[in-house]
C-alpha positions as CSV (number, residue, x, y, z in Angstrom):
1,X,40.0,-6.9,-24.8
2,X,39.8,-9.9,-27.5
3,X,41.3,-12.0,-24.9
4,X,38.2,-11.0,-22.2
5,X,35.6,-11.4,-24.8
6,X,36.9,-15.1,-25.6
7,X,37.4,-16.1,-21.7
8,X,33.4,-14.3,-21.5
9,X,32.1,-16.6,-24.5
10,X,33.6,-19.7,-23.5
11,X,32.2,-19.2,-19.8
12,X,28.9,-19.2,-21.5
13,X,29.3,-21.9,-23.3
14,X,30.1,-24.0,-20.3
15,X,27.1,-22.5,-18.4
16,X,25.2,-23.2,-21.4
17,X,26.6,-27.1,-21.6
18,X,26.1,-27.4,-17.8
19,X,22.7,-26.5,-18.1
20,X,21.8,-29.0,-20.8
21,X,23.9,-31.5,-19.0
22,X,21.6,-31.5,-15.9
23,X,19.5,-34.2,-15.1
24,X,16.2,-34.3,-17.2
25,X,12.8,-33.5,-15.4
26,X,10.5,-36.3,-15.2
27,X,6.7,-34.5,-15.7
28,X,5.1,-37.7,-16.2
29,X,1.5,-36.8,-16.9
30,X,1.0,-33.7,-14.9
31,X,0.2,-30.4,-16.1
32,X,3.1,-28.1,-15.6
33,X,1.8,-24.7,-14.0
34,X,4.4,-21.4,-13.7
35,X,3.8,-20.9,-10.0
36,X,7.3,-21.2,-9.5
37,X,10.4,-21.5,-12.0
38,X,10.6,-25.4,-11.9
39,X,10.5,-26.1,-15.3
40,X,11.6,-23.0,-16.6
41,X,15.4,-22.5,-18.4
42,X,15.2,-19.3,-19.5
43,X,12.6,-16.6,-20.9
44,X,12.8,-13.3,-23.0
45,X,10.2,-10.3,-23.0
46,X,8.1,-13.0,-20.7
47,X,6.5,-11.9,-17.8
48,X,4.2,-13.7,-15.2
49,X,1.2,-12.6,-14.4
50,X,-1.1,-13.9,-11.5
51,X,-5.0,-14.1,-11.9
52,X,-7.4,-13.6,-8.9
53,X,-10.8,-15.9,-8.5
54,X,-13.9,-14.4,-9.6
55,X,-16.3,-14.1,-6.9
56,X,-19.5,-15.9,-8.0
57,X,-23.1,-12.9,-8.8
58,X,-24.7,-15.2,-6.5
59,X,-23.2,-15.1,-3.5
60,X,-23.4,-15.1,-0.3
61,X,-24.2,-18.7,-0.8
62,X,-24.6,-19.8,2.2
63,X,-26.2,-17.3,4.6
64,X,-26.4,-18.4,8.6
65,X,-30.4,-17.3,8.7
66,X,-31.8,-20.2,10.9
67,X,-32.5,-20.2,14.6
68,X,-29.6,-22.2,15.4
69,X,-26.8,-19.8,13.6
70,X,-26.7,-16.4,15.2
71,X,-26.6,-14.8,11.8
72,X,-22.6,-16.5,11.4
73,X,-21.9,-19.1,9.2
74,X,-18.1,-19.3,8.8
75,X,-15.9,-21.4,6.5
76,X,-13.6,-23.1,9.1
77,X,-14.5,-26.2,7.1
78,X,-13.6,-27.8,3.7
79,X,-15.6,-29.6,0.4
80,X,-15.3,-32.3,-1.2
81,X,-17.6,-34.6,-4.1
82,X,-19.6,-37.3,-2.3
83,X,-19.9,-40.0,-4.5
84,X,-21.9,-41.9,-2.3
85,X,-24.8,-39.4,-2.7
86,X,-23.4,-37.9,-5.8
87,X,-23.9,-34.4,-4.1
88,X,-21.5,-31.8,-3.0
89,X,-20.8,-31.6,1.0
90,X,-19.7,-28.2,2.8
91,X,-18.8,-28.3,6.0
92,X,-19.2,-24.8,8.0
93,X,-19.1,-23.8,11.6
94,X,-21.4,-21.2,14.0
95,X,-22.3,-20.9,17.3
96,X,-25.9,-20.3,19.4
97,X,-26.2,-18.2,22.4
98,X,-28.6,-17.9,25.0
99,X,-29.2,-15.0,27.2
100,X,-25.6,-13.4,28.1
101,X,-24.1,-16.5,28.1
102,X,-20.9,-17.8,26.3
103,X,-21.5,-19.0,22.3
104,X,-21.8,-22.4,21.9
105,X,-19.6,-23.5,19.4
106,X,-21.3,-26.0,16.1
107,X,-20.3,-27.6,13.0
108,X,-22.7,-28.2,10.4
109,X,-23.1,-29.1,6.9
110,X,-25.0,-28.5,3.7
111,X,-25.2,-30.3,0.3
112,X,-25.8,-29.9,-3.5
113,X,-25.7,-30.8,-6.8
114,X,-24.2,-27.7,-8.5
115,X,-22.0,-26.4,-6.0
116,X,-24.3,-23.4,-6.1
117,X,-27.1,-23.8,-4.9
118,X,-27.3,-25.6,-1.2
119,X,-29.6,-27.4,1.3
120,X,-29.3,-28.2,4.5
121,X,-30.4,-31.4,5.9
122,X,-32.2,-32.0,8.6
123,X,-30.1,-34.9,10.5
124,X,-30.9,-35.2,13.6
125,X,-27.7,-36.1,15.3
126,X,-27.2,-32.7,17.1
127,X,-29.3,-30.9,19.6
128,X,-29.6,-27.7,19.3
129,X,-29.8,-24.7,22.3
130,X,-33.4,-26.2,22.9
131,X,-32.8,-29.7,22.7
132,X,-34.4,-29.9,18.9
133,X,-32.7,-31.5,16.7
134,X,-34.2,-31.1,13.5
135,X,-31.3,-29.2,12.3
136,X,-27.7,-29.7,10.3
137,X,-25.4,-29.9,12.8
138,X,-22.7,-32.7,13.2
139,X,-21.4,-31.3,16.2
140,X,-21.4,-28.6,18.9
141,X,-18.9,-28.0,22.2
142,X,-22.0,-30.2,24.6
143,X,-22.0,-33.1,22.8
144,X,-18.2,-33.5,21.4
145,X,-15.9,-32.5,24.8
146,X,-13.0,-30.1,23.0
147,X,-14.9,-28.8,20.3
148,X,-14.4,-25.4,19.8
149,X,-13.4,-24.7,15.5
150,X,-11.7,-26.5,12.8
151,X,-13.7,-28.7,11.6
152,X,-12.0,-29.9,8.2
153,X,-12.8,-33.0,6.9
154,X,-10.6,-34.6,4.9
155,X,-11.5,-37.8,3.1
156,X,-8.4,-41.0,4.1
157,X,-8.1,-42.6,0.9
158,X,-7.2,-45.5,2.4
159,X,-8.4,-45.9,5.5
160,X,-7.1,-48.9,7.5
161,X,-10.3,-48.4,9.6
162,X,-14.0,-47.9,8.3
163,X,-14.5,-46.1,11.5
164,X,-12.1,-43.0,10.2
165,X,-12.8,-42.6,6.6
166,X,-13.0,-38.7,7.8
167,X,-10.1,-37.0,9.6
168,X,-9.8,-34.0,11.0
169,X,-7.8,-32.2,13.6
170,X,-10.0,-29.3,16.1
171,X,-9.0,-26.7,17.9
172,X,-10.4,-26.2,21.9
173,X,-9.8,-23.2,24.6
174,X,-12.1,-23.9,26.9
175,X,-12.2,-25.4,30.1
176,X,-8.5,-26.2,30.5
177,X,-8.7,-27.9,27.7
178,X,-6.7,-26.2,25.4
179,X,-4.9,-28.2,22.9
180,X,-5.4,-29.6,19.1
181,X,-7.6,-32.6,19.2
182,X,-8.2,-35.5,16.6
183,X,-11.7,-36.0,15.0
184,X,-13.0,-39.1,12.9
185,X,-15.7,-40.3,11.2
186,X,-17.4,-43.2,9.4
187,X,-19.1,-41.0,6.8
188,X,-18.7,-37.3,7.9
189,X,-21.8,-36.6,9.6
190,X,-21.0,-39.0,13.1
191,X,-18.1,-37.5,14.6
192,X,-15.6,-38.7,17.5
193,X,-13.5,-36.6,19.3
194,X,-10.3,-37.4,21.4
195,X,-10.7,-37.6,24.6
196,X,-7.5,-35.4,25.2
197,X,-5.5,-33.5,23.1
198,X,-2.4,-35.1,20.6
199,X,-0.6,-31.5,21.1
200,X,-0.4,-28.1,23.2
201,X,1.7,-26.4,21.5
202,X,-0.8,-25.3,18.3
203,X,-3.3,-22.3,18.4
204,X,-6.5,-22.2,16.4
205,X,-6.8,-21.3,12.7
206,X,-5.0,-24.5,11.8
207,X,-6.2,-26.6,9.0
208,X,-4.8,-30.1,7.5
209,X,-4.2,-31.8,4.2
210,X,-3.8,-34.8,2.5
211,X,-0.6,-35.3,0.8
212,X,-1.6,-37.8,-2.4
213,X,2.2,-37.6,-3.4
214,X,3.7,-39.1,-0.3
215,X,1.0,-40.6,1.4
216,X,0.8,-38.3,4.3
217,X,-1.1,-36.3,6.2
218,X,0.2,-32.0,6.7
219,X,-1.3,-29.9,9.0
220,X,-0.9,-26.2,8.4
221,X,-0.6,-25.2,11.8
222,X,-0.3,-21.4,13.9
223,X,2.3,-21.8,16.7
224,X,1.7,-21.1,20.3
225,X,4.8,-19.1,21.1
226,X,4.8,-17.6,17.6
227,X,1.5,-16.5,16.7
228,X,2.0,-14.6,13.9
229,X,3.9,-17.7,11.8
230,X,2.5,-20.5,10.1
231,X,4.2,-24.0,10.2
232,X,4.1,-27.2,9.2
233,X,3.5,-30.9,11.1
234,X,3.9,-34.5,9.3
235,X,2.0,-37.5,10.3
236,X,1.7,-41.1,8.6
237,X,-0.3,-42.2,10.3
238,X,-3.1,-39.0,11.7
239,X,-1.9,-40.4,15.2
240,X,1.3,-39.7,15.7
241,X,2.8,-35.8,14.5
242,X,6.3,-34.9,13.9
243,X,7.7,-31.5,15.3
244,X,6.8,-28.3,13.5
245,X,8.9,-26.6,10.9
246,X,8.0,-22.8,11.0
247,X,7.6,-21.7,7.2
248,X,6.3,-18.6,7.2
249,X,7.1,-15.8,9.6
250,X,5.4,-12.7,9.9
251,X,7.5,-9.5,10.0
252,X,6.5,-7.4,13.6
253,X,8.2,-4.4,12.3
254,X,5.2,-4.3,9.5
255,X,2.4,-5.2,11.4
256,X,2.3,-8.3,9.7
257,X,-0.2,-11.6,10.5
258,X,-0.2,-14.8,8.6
259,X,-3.5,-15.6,10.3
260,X,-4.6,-18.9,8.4
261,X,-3.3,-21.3,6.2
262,X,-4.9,-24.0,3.8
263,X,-2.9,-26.1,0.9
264,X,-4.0,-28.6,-1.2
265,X,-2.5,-31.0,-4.0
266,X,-2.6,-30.0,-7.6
267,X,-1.0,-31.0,-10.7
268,X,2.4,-32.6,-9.1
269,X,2.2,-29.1,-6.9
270,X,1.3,-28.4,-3.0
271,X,-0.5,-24.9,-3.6
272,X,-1.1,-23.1,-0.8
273,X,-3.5,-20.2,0.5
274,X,-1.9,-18.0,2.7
275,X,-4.3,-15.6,4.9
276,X,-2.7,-12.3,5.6
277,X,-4.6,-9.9,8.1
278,X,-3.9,-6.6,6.7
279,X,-4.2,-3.4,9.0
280,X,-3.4,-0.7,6.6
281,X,-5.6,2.4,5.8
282,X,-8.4,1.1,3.3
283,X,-7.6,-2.6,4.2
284,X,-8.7,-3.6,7.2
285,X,-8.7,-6.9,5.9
286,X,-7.9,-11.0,6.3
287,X,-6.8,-12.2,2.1
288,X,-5.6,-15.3,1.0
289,X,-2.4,-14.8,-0.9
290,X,-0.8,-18.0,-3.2
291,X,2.0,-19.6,-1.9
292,X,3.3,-23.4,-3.7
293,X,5.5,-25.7,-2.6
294,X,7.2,-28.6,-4.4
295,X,7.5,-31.0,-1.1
296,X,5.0,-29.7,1.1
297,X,7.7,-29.0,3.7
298,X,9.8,-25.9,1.9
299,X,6.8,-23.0,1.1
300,X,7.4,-19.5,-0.7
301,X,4.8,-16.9,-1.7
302,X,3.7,-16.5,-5.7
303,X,2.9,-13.1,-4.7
304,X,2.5,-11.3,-1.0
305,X,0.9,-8.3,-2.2
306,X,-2.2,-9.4,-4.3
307,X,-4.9,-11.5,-2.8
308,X,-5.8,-14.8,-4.7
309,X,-9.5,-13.4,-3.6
310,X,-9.9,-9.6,-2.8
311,X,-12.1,-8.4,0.1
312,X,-15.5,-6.6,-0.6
313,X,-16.1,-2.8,-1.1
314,X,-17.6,-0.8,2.0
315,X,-20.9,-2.0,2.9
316,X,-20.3,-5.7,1.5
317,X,-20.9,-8.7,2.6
318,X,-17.4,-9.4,2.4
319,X,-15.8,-5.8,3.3
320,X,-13.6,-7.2,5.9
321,X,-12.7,-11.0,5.1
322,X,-12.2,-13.8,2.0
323,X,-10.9,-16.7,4.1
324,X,-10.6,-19.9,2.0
325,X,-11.8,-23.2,3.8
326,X,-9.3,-26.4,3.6
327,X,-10.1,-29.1,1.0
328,X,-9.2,-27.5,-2.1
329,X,-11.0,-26.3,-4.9
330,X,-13.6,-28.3,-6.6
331,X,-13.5,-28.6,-10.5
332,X,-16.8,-28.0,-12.0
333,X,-17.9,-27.4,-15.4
334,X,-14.4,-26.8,-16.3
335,X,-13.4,-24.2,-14.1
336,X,-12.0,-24.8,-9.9
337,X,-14.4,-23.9,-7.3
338,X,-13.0,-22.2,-4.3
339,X,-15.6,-21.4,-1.2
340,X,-14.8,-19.0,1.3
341,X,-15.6,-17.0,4.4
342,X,-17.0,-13.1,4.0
343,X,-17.6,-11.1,6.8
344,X,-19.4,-7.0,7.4
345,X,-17.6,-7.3,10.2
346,X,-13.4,-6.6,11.3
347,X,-11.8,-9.5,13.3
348,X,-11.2,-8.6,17.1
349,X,-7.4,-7.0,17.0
350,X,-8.5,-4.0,14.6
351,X,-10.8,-2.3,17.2
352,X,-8.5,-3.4,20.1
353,X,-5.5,-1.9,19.4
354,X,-6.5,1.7,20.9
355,X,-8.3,2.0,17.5
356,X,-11.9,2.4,18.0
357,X,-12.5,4.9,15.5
358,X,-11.8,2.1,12.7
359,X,-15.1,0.2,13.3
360,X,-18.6,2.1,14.9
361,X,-20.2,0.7,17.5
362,X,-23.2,-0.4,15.3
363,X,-21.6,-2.6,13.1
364,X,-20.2,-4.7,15.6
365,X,-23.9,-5.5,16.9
366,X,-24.7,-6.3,13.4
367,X,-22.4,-8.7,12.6
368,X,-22.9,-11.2,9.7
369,X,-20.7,-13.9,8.4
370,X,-21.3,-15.8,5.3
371,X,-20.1,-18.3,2.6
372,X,-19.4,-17.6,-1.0
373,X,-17.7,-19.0,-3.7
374,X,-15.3,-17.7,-6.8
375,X,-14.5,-19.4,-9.8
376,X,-10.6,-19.2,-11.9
377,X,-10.0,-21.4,-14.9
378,X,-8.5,-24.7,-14.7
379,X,-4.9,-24.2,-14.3
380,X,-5.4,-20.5,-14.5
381,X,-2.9,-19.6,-11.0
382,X,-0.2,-17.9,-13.4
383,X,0.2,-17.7,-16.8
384,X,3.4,-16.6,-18.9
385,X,2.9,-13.3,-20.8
386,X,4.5,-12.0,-24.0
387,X,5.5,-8.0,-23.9
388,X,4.7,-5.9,-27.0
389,X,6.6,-8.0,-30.1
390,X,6.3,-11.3,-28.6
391,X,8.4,-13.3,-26.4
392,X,10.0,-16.8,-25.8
393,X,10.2,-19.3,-23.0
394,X,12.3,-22.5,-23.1
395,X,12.2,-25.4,-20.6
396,X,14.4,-27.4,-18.7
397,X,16.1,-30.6,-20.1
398,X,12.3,-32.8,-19.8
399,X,12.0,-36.5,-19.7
400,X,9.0,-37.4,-21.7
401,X,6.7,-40.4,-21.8
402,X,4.0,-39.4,-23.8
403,X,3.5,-37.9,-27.7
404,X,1.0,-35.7,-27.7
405,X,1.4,-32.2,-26.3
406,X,-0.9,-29.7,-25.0
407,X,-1.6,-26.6,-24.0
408,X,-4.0,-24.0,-22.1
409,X,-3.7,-20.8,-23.5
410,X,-5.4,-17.7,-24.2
411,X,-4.4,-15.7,-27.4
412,X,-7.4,-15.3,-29.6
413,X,-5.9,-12.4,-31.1
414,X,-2.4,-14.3,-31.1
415,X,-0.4,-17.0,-31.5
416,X,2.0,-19.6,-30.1
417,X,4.1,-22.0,-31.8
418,X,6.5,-24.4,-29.6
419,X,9.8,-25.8,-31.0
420,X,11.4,-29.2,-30.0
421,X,14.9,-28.6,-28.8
422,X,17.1,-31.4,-28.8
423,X,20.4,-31.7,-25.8
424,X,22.3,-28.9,-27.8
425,X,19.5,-26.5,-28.0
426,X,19.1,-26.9,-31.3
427,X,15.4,-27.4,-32.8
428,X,15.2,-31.4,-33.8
429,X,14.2,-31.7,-38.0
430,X,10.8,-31.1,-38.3
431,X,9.9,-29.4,-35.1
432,X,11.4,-25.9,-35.6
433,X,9.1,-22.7,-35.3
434,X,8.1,-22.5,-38.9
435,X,7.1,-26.4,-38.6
436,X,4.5,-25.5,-36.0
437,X,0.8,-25.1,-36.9
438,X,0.5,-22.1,-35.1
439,X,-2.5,-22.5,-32.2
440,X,-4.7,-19.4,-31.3
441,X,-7.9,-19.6,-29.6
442,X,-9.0,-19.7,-25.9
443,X,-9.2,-23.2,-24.1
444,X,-8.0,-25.1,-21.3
445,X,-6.5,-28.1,-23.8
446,X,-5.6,-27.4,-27.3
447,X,-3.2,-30.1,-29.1
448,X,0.3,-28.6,-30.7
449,X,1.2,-29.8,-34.3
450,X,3.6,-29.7,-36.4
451,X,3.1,-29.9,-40.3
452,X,4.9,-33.3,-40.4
453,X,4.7,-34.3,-37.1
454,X,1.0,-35.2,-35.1
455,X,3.2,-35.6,-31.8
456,X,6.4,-35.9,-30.2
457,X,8.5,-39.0,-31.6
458,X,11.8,-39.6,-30.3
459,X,14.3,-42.2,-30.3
460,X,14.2,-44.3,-26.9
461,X,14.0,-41.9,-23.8
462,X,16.0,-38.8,-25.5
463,X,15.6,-35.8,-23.4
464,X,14.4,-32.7,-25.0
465,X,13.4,-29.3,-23.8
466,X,10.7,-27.2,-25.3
467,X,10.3,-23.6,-26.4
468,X,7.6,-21.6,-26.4
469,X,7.3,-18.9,-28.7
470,X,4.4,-16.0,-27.5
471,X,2.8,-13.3,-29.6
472,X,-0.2,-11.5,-27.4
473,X,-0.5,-14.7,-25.7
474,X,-1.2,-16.4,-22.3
475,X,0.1,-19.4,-21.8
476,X,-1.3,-21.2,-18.2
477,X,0.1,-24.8,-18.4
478,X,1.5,-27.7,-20.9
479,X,1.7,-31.2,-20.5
480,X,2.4,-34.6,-22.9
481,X,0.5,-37.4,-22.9
């Protein structure tokens, strides 16, 4: 028995020494989130718990109520800050129909200052189903052959052409012409399509991003012999596309749909926003759900059971659908801005799967489609989350190039203090717990301190690894600068 207990101790000490013998993390200057366990050694009495966006009291924010919309204004489309005109641009999509026939597919845009409130200019670039165009569209399925959805405009921030400042990739079905096209622009409002298709082998709902890490271009794409999946495709260059990498696939036996897919880059992260098309009783439903990935090639979920926006109550604008555009969020006043479809109305496979019951007749002849917006602190994904009596987190060996150390954390009836833990583990002089000025309040960047150290100074590059002591605290990110 003394024997085991010896062998067991000195097989933790070597798993301990291992540990602090791995290679140190370089942050850099990011803020390090908790979507995933990257940074994170080891935590006691911790938990994590994810925070849904706040729909805006204002929304529907944009509503499809002019002649040219048919009462649907969908988010197949992405913002983004216009310098240029110091205004913010949204890009949304809707059709016109005449008589019986076939909807015409469009993509407009409106602008603002606030990211509120919106207007819609009055181009006239498009025509619309009378030949007027006094409208906002930038382009419909006459005027731009293949045009059909997914218009997402995505600023190159390097373009090696003035003529393509804008990317995007669209989606057509019509007219043998199914395929994914390429889009470009000089200034997002002119638009050039491809004459044929760069690939056959993607459905719709697809939507692309920018990958500011690697200097590349990812389109989230939904495969044509495996529709209920969601993959990947790489391109340098927006002109030539690697082969797809399936990285999500749904699970027939539940009835499962990963319908849409939009990511974006954030704090050293690819977060991603996974649309699930639930057909379960009381959730007929398409959410986003948060996936992150550290390369923008390997994905996993942060959680496949609560949305990252839920869909309405009965009779709500939004009772069957919270579909976040591509893009990304936009920062505003402090907290991230993240627009999204809402629709009154069930999407297509929910009444025809033998289930008519699920949606009367009438609702389907009063379909509406909208655009809304809901707000989450900066940084605010995931936070770390003492139980009852406090708890502790400590990092990874870290490799440091600043002094100063913040936080963003929410404990105004709390407090956190962080130690400084040299290779060993062991707190360095003046930067144990009862050093710390313990921090309490509620802010997206509050400075640590210690009572004889105003920073972080260590000899050359030392690693060190930090640990985070929590009492009725949240604690959403840290970083050094």
């Amino acid at each position: 028995m003394i024997m085991r207990t010896v062998t067991t101790l000195g097989l933790l000490a070597a798993l301990v020494s291992q540990a602090w013998g791995a290679e140190p993390i370089e942050i850099g200057h990011y803020r390090q989130l908790f979507l995933d366990d990257h940074v994170i050694e080891s935590r006691s009495h911790i938990r994590k718990q994810l925070h849904q966006a706040t729909p805006f009291g204002g929304n529907p924010i944009v509503e499809a109520n002019k002649p040219w919309e048919s009462g649907l204004a969908y988010h197949y489309g992405s913002v983004e800050w216009h310098p240029e005109s110091k205004r913010y641009r949204l890009w949304y999509q809707s059709f016109w129909q005449v008589g019986e026939e076939d909807p015409i597919d469009t993509g407009l845009i409106a602008t603002s200052r606030d990211g509120l409130k919106w207007e819609f200019p009055r181009l006239g670039l498009v025509p619309d189903q009378h030949g007027n165009k006094n409208n906002n569209m930038v382009m419909s399925l006459p005027t731009h052959s293949g045009f059909d959805e997914g218009l997402t405009p995505i600023r190159d921030p390097n373009p090696a052409d003035p003529k393509k400042v804008w990317r995007s990739l669209i989606w057509s079905n019509g007219d043998g012409h199914r395929g994914t096209y390429t889009a470009w622009s000089p200034d997002g409002l002119r638009w050039s399509v491809s004459k044929k298709p760069v690939f056959r082998d993607c459905g719709d709902a697809g939507t692309i991003m920018y990958d500011y890490y690697r200097k590349r271009w990812i389109f989230l794409a939904r495969p044509l012999d495996n529709q209920l999946s969601r993959a990947v495709r790489l391109s340098d260059d927006f002109e030539t596309w690697g082969p797809m990498k399936v990285i999500f696939q749904a699970d027939k036996e539940k009835r499962e749909d990963f319908y849409n897919m939009s990511g974006f880059c954030y704090e050293g992260l690819y977060i991603g926003m996974v649309v699930l098309m639930w057909e379960e009783p009381g959730r007929y439903a398409l959410e986003p759900h948060l996936a992150v990935s550290r390369d923008g090639e390997n994905w996993q979920f942060v959680s496949q059971q609560i949305p990252f926006i839920a869909h309405g109550p009965r009779g709500s604008w939004e009772e069957f659908n919270t579909q976040i555009g591509a893009g990304g969020p936009m920062l505003i006043d402090g907290k991230l801005h993240f627009y999204y479809s809402g629709r009154n109305y069930p999407h297509t496979p929910y009444y025809n799967r033998g289930r008519p019951e699920l949606v009367p007749e009438p609702l389907l002849k009063t379909r509406r489609c909208s655009v809304g917006v809901a707000t989450l602190r900066r940084d605010g994904f995931v936070s770390l989350r003492d139980h009852f009596g406090g708890g502790e987190v400590t990092t990874k060996n870290l490799r440091i190039s600043g002094k100063t150390l913040h936080v963003n954390v929410k404990n105004p009836f709390g407090s956190l203090r962080v130690e400084v833990l040299d290779a060993t583990g062991k707190p360095l002089p003046g930067y144990g717990a009862e050093d710390c000025i313990p921090i309490r309040g509620d802010s997206t960047d509050l400075v640590v301190r210690w009572k004889q150290r105003s920073g972080i100074y260590l000899p050359g590059d030392q690693p060190v690894s930090l640990r985070f002591l929590l009492e009725k605290t949240d604690l959403y990110s840290f970083w050094i600068d």
